[in-house]
C-alpha positions as CSV (number, residue, x, y, z in Angstrom):
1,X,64.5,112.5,-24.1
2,X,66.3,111.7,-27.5
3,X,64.7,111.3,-30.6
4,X,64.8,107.7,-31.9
5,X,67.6,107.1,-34.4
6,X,67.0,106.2,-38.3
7,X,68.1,102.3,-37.8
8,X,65.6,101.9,-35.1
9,X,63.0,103.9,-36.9
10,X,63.2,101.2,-39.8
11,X,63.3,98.2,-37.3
12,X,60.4,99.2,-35.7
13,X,58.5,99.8,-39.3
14,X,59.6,96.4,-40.2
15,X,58.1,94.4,-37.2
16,X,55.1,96.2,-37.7
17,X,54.8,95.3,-41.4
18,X,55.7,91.8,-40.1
19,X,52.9,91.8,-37.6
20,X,50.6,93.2,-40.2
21,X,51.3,90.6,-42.6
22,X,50.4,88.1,-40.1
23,X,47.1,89.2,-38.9
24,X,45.6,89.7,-42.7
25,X,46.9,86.3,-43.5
26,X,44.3,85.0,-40.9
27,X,41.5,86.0,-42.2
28,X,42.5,83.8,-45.4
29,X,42.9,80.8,-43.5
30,X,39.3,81.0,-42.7
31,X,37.9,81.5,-46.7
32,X,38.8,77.9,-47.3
33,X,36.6,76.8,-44.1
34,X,34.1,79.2,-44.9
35,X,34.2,77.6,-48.9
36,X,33.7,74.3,-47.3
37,X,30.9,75.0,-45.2
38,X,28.8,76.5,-47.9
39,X,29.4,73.6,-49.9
40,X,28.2,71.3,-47.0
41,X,25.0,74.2,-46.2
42,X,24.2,73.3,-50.4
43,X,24.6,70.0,-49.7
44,X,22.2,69.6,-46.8
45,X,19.5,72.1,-48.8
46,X,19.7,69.9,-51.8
47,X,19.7,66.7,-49.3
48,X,16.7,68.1,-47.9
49,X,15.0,68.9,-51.2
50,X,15.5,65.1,-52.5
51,X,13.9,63.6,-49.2
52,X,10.9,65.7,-50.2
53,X,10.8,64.9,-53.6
54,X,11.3,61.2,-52.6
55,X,8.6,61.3,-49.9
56,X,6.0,62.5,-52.8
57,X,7.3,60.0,-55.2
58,X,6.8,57.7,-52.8
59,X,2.9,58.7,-51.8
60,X,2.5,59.1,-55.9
61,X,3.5,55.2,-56.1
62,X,1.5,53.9,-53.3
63,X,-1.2,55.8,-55.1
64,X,-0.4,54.3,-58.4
65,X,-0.1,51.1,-56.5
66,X,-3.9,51.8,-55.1
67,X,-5.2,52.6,-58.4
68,X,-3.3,49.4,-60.1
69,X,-5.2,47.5,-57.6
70,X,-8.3,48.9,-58.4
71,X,-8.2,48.4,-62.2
72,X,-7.1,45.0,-61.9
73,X,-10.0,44.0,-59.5
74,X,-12.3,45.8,-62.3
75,X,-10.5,44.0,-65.5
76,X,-11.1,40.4,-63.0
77,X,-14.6,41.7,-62.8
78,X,-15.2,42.4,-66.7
79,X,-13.2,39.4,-68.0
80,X,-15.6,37.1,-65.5
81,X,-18.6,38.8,-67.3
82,X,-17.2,38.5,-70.4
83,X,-16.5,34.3,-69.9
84,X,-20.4,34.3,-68.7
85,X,-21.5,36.5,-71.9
86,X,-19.0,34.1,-74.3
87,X,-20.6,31.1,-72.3
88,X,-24.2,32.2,-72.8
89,X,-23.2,33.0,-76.6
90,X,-22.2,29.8,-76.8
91,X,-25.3,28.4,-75.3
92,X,-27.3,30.3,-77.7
93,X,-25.7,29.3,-80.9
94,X,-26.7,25.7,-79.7
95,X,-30.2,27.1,-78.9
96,X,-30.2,28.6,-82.6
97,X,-28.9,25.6,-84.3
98,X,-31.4,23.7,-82.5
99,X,-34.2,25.8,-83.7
100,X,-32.8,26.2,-87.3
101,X,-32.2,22.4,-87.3
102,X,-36.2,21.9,-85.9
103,X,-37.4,24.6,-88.4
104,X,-35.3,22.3,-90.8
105,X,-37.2,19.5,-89.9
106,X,-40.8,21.6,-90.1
107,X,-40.2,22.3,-93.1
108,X,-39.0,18.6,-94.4
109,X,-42.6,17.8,-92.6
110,X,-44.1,20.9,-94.6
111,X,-42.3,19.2,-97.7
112,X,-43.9,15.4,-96.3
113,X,-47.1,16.8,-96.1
114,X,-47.3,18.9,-99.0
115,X,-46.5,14.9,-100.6
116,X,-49.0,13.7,-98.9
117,X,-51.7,16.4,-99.6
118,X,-50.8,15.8,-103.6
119,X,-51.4,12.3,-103.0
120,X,-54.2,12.7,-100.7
121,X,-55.2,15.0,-103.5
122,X,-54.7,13.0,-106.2
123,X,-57.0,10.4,-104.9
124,X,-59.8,12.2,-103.7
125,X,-60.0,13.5,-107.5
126,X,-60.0,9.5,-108.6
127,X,-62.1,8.9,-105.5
128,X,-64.5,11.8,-107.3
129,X,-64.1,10.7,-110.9
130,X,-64.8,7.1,-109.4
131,X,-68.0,8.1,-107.9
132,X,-69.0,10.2,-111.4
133,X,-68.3,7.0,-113.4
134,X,-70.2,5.1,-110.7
135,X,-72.9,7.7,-111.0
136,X,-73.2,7.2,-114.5
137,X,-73.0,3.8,-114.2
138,X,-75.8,3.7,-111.5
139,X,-77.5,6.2,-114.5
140,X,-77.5,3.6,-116.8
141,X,-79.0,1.0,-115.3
142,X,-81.4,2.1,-113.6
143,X,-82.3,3.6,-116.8
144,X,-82.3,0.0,-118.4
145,X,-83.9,-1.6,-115.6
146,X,-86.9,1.2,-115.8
147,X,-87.2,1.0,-119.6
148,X,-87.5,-2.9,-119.1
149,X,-89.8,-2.3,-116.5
150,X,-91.7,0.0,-118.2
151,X,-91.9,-2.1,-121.3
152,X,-93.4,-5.2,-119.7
153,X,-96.0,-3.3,-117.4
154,X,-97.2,-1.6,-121.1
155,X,-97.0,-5.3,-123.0
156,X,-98.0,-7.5,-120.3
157,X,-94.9,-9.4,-119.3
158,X,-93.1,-11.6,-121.7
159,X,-94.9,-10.2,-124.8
160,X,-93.0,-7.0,-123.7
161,X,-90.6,-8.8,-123.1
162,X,-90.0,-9.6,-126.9
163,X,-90.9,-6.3,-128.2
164,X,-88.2,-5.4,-126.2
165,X,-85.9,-7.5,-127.4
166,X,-86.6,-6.2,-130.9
167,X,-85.7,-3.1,-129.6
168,X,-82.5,-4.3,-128.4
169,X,-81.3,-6.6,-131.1
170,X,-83.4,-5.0,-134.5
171,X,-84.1,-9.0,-135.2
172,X,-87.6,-10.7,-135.6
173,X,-87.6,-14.0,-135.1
174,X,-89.9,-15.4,-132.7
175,X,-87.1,-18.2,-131.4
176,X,-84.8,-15.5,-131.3
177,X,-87.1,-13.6,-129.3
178,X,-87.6,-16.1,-126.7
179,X,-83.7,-16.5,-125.8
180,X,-83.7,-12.9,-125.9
181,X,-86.3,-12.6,-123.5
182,X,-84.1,-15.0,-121.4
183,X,-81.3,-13.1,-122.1
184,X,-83.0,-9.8,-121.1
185,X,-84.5,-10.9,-117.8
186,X,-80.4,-12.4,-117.0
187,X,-79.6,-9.1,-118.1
188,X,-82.2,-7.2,-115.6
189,X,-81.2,-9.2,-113.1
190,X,-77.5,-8.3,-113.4
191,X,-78.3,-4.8,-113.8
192,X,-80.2,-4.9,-110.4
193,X,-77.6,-6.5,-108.7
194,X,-74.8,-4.2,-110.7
195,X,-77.1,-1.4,-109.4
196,X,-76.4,-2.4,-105.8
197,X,-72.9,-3.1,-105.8
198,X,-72.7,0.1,-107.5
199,X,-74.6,1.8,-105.1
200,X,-72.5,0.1,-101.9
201,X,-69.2,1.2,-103.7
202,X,-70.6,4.5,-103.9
203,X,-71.3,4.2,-100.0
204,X,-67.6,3.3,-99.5
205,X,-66.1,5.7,-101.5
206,X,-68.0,8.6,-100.5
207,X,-66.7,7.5,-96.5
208,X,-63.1,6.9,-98.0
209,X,-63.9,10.7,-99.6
210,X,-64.7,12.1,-96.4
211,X,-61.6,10.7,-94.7
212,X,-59.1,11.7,-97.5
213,X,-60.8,15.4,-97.2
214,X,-60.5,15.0,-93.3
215,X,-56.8,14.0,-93.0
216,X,-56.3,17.0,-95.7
217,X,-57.6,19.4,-93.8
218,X,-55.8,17.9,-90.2
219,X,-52.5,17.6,-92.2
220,X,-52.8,21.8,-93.6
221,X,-53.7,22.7,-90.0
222,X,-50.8,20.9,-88.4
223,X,-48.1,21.9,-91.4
224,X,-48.9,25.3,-90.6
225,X,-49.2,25.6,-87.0
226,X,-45.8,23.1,-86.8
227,X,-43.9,26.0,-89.3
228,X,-45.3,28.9,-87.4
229,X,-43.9,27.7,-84.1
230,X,-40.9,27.0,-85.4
231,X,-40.2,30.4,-87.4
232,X,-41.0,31.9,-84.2
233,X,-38.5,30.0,-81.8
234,X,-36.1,30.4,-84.9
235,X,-36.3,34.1,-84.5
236,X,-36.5,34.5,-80.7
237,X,-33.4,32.3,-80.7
238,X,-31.7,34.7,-83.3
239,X,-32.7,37.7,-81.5
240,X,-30.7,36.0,-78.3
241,X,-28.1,35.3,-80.0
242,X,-27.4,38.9,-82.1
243,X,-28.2,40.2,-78.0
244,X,-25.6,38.4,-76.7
245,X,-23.1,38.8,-79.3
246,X,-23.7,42.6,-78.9
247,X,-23.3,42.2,-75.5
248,X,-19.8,40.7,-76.0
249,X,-18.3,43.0,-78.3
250,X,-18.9,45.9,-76.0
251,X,-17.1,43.5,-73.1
252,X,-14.8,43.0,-74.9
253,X,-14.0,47.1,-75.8
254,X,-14.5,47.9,-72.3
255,X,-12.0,44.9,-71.3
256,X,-9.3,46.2,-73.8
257,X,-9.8,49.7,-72.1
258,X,-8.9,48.4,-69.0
259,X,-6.5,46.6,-69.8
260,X,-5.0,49.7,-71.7
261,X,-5.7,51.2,-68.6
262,X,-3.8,48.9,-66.6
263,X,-1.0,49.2,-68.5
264,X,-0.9,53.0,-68.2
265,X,-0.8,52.9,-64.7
266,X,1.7,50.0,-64.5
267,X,4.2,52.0,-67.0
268,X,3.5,55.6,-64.6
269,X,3.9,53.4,-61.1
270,X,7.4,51.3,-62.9
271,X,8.5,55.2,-63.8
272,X,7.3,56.3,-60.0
273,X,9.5,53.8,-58.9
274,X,12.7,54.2,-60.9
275,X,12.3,57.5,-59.9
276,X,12.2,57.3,-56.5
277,X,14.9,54.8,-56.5
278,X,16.9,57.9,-58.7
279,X,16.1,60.1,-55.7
280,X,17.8,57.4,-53.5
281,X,20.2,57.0,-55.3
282,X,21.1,60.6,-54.8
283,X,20.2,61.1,-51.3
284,X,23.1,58.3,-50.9
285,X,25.2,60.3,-52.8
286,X,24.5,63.2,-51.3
287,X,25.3,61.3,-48.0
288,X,28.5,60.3,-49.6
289,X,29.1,64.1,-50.6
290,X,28.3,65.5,-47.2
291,X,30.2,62.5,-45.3
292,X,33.6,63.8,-47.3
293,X,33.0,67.5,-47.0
294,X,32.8,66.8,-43.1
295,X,35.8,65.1,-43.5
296,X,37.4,68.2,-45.3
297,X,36.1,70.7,-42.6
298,X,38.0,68.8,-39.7
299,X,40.9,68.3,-41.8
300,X,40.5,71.9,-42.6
301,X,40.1,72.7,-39.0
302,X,42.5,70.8,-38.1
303,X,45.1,72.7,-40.5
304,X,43.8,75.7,-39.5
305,X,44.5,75.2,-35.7
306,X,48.0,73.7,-36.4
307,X,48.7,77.1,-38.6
308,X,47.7,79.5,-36.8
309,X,49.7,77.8,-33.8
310,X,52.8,77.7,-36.4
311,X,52.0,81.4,-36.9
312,X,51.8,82.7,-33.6
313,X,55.2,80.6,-33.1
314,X,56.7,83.0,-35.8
315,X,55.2,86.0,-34.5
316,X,56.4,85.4,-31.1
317,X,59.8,84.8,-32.2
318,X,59.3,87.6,-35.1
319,X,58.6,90.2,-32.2
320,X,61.3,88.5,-30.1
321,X,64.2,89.0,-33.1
322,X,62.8,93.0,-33.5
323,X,62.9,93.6,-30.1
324,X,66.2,91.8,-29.4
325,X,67.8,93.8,-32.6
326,X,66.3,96.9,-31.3
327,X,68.1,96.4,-28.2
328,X,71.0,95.3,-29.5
329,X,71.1,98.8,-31.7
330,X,69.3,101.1,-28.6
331,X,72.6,99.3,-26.7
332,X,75.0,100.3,-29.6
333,X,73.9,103.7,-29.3
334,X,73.8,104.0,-25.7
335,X,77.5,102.9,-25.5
336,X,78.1,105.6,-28.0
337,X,75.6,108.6,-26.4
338,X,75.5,107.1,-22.7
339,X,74.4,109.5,-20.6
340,X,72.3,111.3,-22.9
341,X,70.8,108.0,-24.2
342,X,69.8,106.4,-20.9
343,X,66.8,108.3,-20.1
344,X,65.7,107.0,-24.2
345,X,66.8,103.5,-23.3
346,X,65.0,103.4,-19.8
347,X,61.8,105.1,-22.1
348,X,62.0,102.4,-24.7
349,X,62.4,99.7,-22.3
350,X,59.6,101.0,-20.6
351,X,57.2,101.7,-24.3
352,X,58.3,97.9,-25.2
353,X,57.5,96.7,-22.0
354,X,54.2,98.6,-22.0
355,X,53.9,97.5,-25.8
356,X,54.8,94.0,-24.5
357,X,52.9,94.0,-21.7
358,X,49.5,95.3,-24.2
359,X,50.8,92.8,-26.6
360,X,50.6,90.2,-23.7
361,X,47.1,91.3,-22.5
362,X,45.7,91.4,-26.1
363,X,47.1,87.9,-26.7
364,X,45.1,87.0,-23.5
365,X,41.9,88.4,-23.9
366,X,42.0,86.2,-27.4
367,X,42.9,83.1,-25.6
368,X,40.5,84.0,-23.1
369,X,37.9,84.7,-26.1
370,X,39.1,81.6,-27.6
371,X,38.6,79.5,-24.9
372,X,35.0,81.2,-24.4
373,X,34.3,80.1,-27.7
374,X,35.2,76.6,-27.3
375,X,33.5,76.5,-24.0
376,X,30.2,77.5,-25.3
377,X,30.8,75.1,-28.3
378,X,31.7,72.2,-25.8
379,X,28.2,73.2,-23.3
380,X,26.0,73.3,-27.1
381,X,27.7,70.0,-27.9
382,X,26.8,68.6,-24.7
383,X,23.4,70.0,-24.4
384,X,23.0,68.8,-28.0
385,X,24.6,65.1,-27.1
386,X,21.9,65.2,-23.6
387,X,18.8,66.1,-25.8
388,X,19.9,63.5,-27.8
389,X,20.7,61.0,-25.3
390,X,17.3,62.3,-23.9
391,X,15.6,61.4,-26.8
392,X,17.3,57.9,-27.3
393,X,16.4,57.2,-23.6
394,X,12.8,58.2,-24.4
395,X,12.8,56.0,-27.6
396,X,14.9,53.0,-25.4
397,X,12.1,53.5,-23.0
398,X,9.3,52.9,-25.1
399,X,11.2,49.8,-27.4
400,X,11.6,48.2,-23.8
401,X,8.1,48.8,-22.5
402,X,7.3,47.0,-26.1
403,X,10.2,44.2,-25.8
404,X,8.6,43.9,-21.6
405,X,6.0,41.8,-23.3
406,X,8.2,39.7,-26.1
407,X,10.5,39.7,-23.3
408,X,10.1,35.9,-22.5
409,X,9.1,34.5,-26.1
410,X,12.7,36.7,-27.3
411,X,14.9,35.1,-24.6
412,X,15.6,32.3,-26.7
413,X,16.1,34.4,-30.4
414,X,18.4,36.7,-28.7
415,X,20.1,33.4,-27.3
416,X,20.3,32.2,-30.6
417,X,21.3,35.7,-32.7
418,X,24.5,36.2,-29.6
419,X,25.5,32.8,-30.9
420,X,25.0,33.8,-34.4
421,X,26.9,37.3,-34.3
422,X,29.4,35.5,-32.6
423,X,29.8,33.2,-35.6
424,X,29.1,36.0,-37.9
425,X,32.2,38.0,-36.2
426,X,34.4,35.4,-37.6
427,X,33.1,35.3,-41.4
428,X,35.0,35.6,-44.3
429,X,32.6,38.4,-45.6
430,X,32.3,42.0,-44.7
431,X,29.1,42.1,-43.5
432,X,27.4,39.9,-40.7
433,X,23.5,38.4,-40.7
434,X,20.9,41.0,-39.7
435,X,18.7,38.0,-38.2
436,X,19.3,34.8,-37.1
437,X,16.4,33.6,-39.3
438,X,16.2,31.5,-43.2
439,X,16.1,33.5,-46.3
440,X,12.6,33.6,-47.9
441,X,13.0,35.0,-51.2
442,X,16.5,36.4,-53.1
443,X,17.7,39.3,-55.2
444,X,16.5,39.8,-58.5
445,X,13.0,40.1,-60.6
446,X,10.3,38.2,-59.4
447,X,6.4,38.5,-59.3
448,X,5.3,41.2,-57.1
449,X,3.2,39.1,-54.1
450,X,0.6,42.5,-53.7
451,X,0.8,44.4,-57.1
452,X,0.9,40.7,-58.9
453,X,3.5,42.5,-61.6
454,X,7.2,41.5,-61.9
455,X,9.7,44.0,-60.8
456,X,13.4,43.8,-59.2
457,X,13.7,42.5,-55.2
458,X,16.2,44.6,-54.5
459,X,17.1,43.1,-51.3
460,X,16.9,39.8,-49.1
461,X,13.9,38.9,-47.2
462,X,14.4,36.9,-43.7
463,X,11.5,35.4,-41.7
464,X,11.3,35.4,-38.5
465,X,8.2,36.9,-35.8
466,X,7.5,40.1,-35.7
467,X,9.2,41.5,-32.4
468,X,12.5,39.1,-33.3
469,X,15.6,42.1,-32.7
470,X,17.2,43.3,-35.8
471,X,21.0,44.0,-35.8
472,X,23.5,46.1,-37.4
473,X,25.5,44.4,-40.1
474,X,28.8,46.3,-39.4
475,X,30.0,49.1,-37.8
476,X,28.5,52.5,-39.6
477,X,26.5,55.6,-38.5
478,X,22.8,55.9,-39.2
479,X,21.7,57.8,-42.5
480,X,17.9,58.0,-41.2
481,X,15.2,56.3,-39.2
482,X,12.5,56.4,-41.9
483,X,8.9,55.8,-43.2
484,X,6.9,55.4,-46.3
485,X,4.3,53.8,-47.1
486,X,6.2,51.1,-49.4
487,X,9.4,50.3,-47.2
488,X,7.4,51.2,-43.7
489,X,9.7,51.9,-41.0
490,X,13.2,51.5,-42.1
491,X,16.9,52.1,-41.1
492,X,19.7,53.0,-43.2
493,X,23.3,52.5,-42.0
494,X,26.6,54.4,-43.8
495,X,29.4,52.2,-43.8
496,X,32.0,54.7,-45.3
497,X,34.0,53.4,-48.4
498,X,34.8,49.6,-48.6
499,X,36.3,47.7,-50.9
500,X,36.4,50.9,-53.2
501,X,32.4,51.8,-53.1
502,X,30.1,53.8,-50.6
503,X,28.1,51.1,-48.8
504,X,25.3,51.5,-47.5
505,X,22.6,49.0,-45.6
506,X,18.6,49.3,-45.3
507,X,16.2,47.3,-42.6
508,X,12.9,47.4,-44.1
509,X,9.1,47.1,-42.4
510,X,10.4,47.5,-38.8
511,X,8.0,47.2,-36.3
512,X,10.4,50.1,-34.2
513,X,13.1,51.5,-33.8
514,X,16.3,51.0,-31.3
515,X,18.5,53.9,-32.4
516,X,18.2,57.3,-33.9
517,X,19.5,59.6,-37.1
518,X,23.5,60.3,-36.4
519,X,23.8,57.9,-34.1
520,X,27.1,55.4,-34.4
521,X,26.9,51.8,-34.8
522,X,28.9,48.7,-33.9
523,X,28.3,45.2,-35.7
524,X,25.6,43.0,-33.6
525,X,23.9,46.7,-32.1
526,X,20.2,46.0,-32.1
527,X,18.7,48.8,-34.2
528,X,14.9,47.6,-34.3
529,X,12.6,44.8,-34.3
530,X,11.1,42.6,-36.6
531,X,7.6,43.9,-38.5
532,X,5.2,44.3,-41.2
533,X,4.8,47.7,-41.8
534,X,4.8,49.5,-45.2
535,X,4.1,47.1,-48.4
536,X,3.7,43.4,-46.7
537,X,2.2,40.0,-46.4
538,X,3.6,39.2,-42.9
539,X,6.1,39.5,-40.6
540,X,9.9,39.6,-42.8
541,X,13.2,41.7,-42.6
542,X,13.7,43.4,-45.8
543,X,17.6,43.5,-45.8
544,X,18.9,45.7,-49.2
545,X,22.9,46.8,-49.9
546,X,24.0,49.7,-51.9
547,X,27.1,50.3,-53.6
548,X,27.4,54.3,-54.1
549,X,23.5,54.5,-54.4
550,X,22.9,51.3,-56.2
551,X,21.3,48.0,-55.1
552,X,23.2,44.8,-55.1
553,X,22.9,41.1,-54.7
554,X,23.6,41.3,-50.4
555,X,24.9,37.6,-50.9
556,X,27.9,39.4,-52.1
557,X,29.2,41.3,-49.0
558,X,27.6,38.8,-46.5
């Protein structure tokens, strides 16, 4: 056997380096999958993070939305107390100038009286000088009438008589005396009857004394029971009214607390909201991130497969162009070293047919290994796509035992949505109806029907009864088959990129589902039925659009 020449030494060398070269270039191709995987494994971890975060955003806001409820039920509560307390306040101001106006009046009738009693006063001291002077009077003559009495019973009648009149008028003439004796019996006789009248005037004023001392006395008695009462309903009405109006400013304080209150929870449910609409957001754009990286591993796949075909192309005819130049040289030197390089010839054909044939066999056990590979991928992907179909059988199952019963009040919807879709198929717009049913209230702000605040509709509402089949509004692949205790069951569909932007669509308070997570789509595909759950009044179809995360007027794309 001959040694193997320089030439052939150095071909051989360089098919191996060629080979070499090849086979750590593979390896390589498979860092850029590898890249793109872990990007999509981040992905999916910080996808499944922000569906957590969400969820407790979510349960936080329902709680805020519990609690709002609650203060605003209390703040009713103290504002009706606080009408009744301003009401009663009001009723005892009246109460109070009522009394104050009667205690007014009291004391104008303490004032009246207090008139009265001067006057009443005022005559019973000219009643009581009256009787003294009448007294005197009375005094007088009945001391005249007893000194003229006395004076005739001493001088015998008329001779007294003009003694007397001496007395009286210092004079003695006899004539004189005997008018005067006329004159002083006149005179005794007026003093008698002087003496009477004097005495019934006495009578009369001594009874008008005892009446003007009588109504004195009534009068004092009533002036002071009269401002008694009143000072005392004065001050009971007072003492009311400083109750009450105590009463009011602390119902007041405690109805600014809760209305502080109110707000506070209002501004932490508002930021609960936008936050979990944030974390939406990004779940969509996550979606978004995770649809294109899936799109980059089977494009990546894809190149891989088509270059590692192209390099197996070049090795094969790499190894064909070394073994056909080490023929051509093993022939150049057998025609040159025949006989003695025959036996080398027939031992390199036979080590390249050996190499060839372990070249052959290697290259078949990797096909084989491939094709194992690719085997057990198929069998997981159909085991995967039979569980799932399993599930959606299961789920099919149960959504037709439920539909068993709408069955024959549905007959005529579905009728009605066919023709619908049908029509839809044919619209202008992107998007078809969800529901054959009338819009009941729009996009934008609007007072909240169950928190009673305003905040952004984010979406569409349809009405229609519960049960009524909900479809897809275009062709897409389903994000998630969801629940919270705000939206309810819920559907989210990925429409890809259109007109520039991610869109995506959301069916809100299902009553159940028709399809599952991953799942494709067409346009008109029921996907669930009509409900109430989640956040509702009644039975409505919550429809929302999203461009890249954010919500938009639907009216728009429909």
């Amino acid at each position: 056997m001959s040694r193997p020449t320089r030439r052939s030494r150095r071909l051989t060398v360089a098919v191996a380096l060629t080979l070499s070269g090849l086979l750590v270039a593979g390896p390589a191709l498979a860092s850029d999958l590898d890249d793109i995987r872990s990007k999509i494994r981040e992905v999916e971890k910080r996808e499944s993070q922000a569906a957590k975060d969400r969820q407790a955003s979510d349960q936080a806001a329902s709680a805020l939305g519990v609690e709002l409820d609650h203060t605003t039920a209390q703040l009713v509560e103290a504002d009706q107390r606080l009408r009744e307390t301003t009401a009663a306040v009001e009723t005892a101001r009246i109460v109070l100038e009522e009394a104050e106006a009667d205690l007014a009046d009291a004391e104008a009738e303490a004032r009246r009286i207090d008139t009265e009693l001067a006057i009443a006063r005022a005559n019973e001291s000219a009643i009581e000088d009256v009787l003294a002077d009448n007294e005197d009077e009375q005094a007088r003559s009945r001391s005249t009438v007893g000194a003229i009495a006395r004076d005739s019973y001493k001088q015998g009648g008329m001779g007294s008589l003009a003694t007397t009149l001496e007395i009286l008028s210092g004079e003695t003439d006899a004539v004189d005396r005997m008018a005067m004796a006329r004159t002083v019996l006149r005179v005794q006789d007026q003093q008698i009857r002087a003496l009477a009248t004097a005495e019934a005037q006495a009578v009369s004023e001594q009874d008008r004394l005892s009446g003007v001392r009588s109504d004195i006395a009534y009068l004092l008695a009533q002036a002071e029971a009269n401002v008694i009462a009143k000072e005392q309903a004065t001050a009971a009405a007072e003492e009311a009214k400083t109750a009450l109006e105590t009463l009011e400013a602390q119902q007041v304080q405690d109805k600014a607390a809760l209305e502080t209150e109110k707000q506070k929870v209002q501004e932490e449910l508002e930021a609960e909201q936008q936050r979990s609409d944030d974390l939406a957001a990004q779940l969509e754009e996550l979606a978004g991130t995770k649809h294109g990286l899936k799109v980059e591993e089977k494009a990546e796949l894809q190149r891989i497969a088509e270059e590692e075909a192209r390099r197996k192309a070049e090795e094969e005819a790499r190894r064909k162009a070394a073994e056909e130049a080490a023929r051509r040289a093993a022939a150049q030197e057998a025609a040159a070293k025949k006989a003695a390089e025959e036996e080398a010839a027939r031992q390199r054909a036979a080590e390249r047919e050996a190499q060839r044939q372990r070249e052959a066999a290697a290259e078949a056990q990797r096909r084989q290994d491939e094709a194992a590979r690719q085997e057990a991928e198929r069998r997981a992907a159909a085991a995967q796509r039979e569980a799932d179909a399993a599930a959606d059988r299961e789920r099919e199952a149960q959504a037709k035992a439920a539909a068993d019963q709408r069955a024959r009040e549905q007959a005529a919807s579905r009728a009605q949505q066919q023709e619908r879709t049908a029509a839809q198929a044919s619209s202008s717009g992107f998007l078809s109806y969800p529901v054959n049913a009338p819009s009941t209230s729009e996009f934008g702000n609007r007072l909240h029907p169950v928190l009673g605040i305003w905040l952004l509709h984010s979406g569409l509402d349809f009405g229609a009864p519960c049960g009524t089949p909900i479809l897809a509004a275009a062709d897409g692949v389903v994000y998630g088959t969801l629940y919270d205790d705000s939206r309810g069951n819920y559907v989210v569909l990925d429409h890809g990129v259109q007109r520039g932007v991610n869109l995506t669509t959301a069916y809100l308070h299902l009553e159940s589902f028709a399809v599952s997570s991953g799942q494709s789509v067409s346009r008109g595909q029921v996907i669930g039925y009509e409900g109430t759950t989640g956040t509702s009044t009644g039975c409505h179809l919550h429809f929302e659009t999203r461009e890249n995360g954010t919500p938009v007027n639907p009216r728009g794309w429909l």
